[in-house]
C-alpha distance (Angstrom), angle and dihedral (degrees) to the residues before:
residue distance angle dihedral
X1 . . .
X2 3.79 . .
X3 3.98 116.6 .
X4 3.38 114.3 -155.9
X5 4.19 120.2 -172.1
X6 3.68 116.9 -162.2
X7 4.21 115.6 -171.8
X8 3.57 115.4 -141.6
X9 4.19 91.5 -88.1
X10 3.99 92.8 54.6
X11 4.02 87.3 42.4
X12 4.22 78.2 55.8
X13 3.62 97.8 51.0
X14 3.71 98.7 47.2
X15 3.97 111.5 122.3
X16 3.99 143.2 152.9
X17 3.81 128.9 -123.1
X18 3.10 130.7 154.3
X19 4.11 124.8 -102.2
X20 3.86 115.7 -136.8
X21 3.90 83.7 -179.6
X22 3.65 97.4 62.1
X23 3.79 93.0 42.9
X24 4.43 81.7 56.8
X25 3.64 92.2 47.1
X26 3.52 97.9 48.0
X27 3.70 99.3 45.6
X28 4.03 85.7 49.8
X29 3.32 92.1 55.9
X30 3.63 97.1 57.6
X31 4.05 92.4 42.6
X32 3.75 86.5 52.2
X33 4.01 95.7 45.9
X34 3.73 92.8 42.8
X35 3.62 85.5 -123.8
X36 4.25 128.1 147.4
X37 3.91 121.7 -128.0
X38 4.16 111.0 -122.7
X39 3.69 91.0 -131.1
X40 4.42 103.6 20.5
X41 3.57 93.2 38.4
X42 4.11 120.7 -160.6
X43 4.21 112.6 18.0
X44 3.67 82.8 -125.3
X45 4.21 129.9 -120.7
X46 4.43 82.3 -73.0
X47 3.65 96.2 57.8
X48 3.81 79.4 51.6
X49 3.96 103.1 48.1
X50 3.31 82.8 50.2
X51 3.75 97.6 59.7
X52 3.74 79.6 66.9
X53 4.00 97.0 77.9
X54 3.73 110.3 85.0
X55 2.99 95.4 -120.0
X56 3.64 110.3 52.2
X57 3.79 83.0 49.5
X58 3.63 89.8 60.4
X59 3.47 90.9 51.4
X60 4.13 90.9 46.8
X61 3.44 86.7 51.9
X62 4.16 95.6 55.4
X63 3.78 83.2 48.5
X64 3.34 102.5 57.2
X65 3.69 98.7 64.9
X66 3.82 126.2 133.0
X67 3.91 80.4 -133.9
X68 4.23 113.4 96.7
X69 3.98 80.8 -149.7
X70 3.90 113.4 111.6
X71 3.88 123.4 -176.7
X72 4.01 105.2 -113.0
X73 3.19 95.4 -144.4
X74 3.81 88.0 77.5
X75 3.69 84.5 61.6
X76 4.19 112.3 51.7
X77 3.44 119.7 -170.9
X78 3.70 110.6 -96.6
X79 4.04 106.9 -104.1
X80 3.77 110.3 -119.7
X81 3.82 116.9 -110.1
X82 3.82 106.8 10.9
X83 3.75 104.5 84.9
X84 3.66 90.1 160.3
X85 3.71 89.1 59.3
X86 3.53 103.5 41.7
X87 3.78 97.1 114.1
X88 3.74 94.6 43.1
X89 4.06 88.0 46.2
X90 3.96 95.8 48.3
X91 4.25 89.7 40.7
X92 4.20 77.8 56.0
X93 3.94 91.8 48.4
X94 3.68 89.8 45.7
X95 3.71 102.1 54.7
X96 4.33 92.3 42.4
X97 3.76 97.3 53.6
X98 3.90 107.7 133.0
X99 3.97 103.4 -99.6
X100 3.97 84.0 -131.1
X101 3.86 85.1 70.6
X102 3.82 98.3 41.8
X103 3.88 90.1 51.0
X104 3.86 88.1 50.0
X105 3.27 98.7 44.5
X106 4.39 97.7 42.3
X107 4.20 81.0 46.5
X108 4.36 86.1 58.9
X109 3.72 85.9 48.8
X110 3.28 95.9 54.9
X111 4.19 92.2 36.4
X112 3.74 84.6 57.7
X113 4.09 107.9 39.9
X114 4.13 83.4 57.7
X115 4.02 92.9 -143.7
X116 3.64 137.1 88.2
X117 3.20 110.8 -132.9
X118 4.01 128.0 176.5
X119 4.19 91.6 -117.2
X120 4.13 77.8 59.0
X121 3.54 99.6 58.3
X122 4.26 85.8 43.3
X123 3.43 85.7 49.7
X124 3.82 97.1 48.9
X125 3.88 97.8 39.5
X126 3.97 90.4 57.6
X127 3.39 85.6 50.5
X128 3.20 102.7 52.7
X129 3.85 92.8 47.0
X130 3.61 87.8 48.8
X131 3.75 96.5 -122.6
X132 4.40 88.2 105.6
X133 3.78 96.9 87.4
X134 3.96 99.1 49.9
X135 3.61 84.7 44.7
X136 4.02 92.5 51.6
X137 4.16 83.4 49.7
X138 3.95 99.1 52.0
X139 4.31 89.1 40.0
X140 4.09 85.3 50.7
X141 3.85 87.3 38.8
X142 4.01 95.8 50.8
X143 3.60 88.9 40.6
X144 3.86 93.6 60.5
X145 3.55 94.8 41.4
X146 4.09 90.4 58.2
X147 3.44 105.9 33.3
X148 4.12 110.7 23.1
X149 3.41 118.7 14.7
X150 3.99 93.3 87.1
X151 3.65 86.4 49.1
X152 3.65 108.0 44.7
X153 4.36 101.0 79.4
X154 3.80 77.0 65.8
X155 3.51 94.4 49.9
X156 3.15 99.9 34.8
X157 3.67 100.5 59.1
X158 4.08 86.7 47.3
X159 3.89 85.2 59.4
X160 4.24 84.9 50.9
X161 3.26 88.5 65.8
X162 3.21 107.2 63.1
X163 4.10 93.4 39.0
X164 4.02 84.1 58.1
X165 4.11 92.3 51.6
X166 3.99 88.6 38.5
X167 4.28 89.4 51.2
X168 3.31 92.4 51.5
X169 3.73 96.5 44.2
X170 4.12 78.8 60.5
X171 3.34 97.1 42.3
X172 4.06 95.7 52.0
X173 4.08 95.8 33.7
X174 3.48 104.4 20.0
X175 4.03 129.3 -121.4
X176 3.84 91.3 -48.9
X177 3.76 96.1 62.3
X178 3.69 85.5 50.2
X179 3.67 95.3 58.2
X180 3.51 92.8 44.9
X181 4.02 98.4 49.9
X182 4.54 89.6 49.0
X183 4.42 92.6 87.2
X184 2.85 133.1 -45.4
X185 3.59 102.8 -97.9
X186 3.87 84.3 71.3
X187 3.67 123.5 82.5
X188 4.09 142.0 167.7
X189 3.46 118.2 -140.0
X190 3.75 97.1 -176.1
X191 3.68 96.6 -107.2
X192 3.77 101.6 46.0
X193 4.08 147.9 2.4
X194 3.50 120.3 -98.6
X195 3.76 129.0 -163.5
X196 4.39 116.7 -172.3
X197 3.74 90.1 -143.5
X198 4.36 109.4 154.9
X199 4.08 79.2 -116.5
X200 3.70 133.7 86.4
X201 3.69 125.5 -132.0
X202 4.16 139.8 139.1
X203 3.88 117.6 -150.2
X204 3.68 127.0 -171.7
X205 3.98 114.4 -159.4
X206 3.78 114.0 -164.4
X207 3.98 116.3 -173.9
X208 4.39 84.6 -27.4
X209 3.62 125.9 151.5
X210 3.66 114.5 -123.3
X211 3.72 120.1 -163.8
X212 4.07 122.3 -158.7
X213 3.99 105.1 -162.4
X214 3.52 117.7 178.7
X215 3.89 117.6 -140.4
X216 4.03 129.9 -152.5
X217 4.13 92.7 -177.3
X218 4.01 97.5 53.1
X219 3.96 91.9 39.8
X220 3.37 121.6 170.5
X221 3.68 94.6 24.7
X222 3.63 136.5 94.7
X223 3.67 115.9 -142.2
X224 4.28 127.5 -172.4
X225 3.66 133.8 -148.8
X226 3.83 103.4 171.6
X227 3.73 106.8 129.7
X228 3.45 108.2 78.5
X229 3.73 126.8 64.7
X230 3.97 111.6 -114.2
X231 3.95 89.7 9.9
X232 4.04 90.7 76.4
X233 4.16 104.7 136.1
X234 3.74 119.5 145.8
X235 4.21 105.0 -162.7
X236 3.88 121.1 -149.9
X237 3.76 131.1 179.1
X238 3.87 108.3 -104.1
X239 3.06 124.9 -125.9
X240 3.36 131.6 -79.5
X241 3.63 104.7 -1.0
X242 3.98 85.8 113.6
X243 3.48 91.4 54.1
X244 4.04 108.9 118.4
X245 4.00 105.1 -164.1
X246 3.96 112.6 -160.3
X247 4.46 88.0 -116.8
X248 4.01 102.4 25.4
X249 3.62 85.7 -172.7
X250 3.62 98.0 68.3
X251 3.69 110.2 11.3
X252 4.09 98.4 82.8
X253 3.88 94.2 150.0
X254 4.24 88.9 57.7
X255 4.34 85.9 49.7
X256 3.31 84.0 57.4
X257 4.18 116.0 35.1
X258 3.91 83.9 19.5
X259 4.16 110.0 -120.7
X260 3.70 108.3 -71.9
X261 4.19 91.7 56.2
X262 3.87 90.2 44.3
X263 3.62 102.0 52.3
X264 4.09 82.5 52.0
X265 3.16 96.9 49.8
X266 3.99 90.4 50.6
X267 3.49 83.4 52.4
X268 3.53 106.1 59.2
X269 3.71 103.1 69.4
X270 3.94 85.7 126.9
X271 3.82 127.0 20.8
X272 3.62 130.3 -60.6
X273 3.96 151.3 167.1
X274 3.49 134.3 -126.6
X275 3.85 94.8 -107.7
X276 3.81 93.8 46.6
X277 3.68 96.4 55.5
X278 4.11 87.0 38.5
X279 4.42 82.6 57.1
X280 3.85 87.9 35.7
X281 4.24 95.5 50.5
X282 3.86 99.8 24.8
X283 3.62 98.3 -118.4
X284 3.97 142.3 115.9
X285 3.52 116.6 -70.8
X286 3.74 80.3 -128.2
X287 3.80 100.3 51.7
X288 3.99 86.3 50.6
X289 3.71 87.8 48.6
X290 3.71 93.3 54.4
X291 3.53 88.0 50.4
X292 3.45 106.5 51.5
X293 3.97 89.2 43.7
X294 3.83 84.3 64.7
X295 3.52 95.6 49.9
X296 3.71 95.8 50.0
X297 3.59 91.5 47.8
X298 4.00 79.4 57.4
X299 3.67 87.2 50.2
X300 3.39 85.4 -125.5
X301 4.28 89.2 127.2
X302 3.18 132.4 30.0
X303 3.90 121.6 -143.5
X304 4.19 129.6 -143.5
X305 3.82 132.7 174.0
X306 3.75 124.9 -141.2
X307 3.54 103.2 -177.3
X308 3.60 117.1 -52.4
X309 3.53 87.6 -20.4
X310 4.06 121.5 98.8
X311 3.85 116.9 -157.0
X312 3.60 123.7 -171.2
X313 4.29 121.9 -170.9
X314 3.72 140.0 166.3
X315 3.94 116.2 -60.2
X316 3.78 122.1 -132.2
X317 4.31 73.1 -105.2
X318 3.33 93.6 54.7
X319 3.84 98.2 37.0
X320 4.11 83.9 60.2
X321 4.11 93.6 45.3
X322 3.48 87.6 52.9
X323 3.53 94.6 43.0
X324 3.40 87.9 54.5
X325 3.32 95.1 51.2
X326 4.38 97.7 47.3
X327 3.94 81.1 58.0
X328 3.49 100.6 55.8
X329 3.45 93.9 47.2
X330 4.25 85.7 54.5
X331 3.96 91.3 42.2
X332 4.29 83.7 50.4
């Protein structure tokens, strides 16, 4: 279990972006293990080819460790305020870290994989003539070029959506409801952040920034960077991107809320309770309450009572997603 306390100033400063860098080094990884993605499938014959540049194969190699340790300077902090530039700005951050903090951090790589291999000693010689981090920014920078930089509008826009559901979740129930909606692993007591990871650790946060980015390449997992200052990113899955709609061609609104949460949404053009959409869907009244909590989080509902009764319908958000989503279907 990791415990992380945040004062009020690092509770102020916590934000989401997006990570370019962790999208690379995930999709690297799997190229260099051979390996499939659950939801993206095969790396494809580029990823490959581009295994082929020294570089990127160094990098491959460092990633296909035994070890769970990865060296953050792969993985920048995302700059605040330049979206558009976040690649370009973490590519920059990449190739100026201090080569005191490369060597340190290519010597716990090797610490933690338990061998010595030759791609080690590379590894650690580059480091130590500081020539290992600009290498580690032109093998991350070739590697984009060939195998995701004609996908990543695409992806990009998929990892929008869920940075759009999670800032309203902030905005309508503040930065403790967006903690507790990341996985499920995740949770806010009220006095501190708590992360069931099968390790042990206590972190104290005063006046830190904390960034939440959500990844598409490393879905389902949950990955931490909160020990050192200025490198503080906590990675979650985002949403959706697991989601398996019965026609993936046409159902776009199930991709993204995943099936259950879609087909409510549809069906609240007019006002309804919990137990009539339960009758209506076939499910639990407490599955469908689950559900719709998560959508109005998202704002994506609203909610009114009239008497006893509860009624949930479509929010002006939800109206427009599901506009969206009727003209599509027309356009297709």
């Amino acid at each position: 279990m990791i415990t992380l306390h945040l004062d009020a100033a690092s509770l102020a400063r916590v934000r989401l972006a997006v990570s370019p860098a962790l999208e690379a080094v995930e999709w690297l990884r799997l190229a260099a293990n051979g390996r499939r993605h659950p939801v993206f499938g095969d790396p494809g014959a580029a990823a490959r080819f581009a295994l082929r540049d020294p570089d990127v194969a160094l990098l491959g190699q460092l990633l296909t460790t035994k070890s769970h340790y990865m060296p953050d300077l792969f993985t920048p902090k995302p700059l605040a305020g330049k979206p558009q530039q976040a690649w370009d700005g973490q590519l920059e951050e990449m190739r100026e870290t201090p080569t005191e903090i490369v060597f340190e951090q290519l010597r716990e790589v090797e610490e933690h994989a338990g061998t010595a291999e030759p791609w080690q000693r590379e590894a650690l010689d580059a480091g130590e003539r500081g020539t290992f981090a600009g290498r580690a920014a032109r093998g991350f920078s070739a590697f984009w070029r060939h195998a995701i930089a004609d996908e990543w509008s695409a992806l990009h826009d998929r990892i929008q959506v869920d940075l759009t559901m999670r800032a309203q979740i902030m905005a309508t129930g503040g930065v403790g409801a967006l903690f507790g909606s990341l996985h499920p692993i995740v949770s806010w007591t009220g006095s501190f952040l708590r992360l069931a990871k099968p390790y042990s650790d206590e972190l104290h946060y005063v006046d830190q920034e904390l960034v939440l980015a959500p990844i598409a390449m490393g879905w389902p997992k949950v990955y931490t960077q909160l020990w050192d200052r200025d490198a503080e990113v906590l990675y979650y899955p985002a949403a959706g991107v697991g989601a398996a709609p019965a026609n993936p061609d046409a159902d776009a609104l199930a991709r993204l809320l995943g099936g259950t949460r879609a087909a409510l949404l549809r069906d609240l053009d007019v006002p309804r309770t919990t137990s009539e959409l339960a009758g209506r869907h076939g499910l639990a009244p407490a599955t469908v309450s689950y559900h719709l909590r998560v959508l109005l989080d998202a704002s994506l509902v609203t909610r009114e009572r009239d008497g006893r009764l509860v009624r949930y319908r479509r929010s002006g958000h939800g109206d427009a997603l599901r506009g969206a989503e009727v003209a599509d279907a027309a356009d297709g």
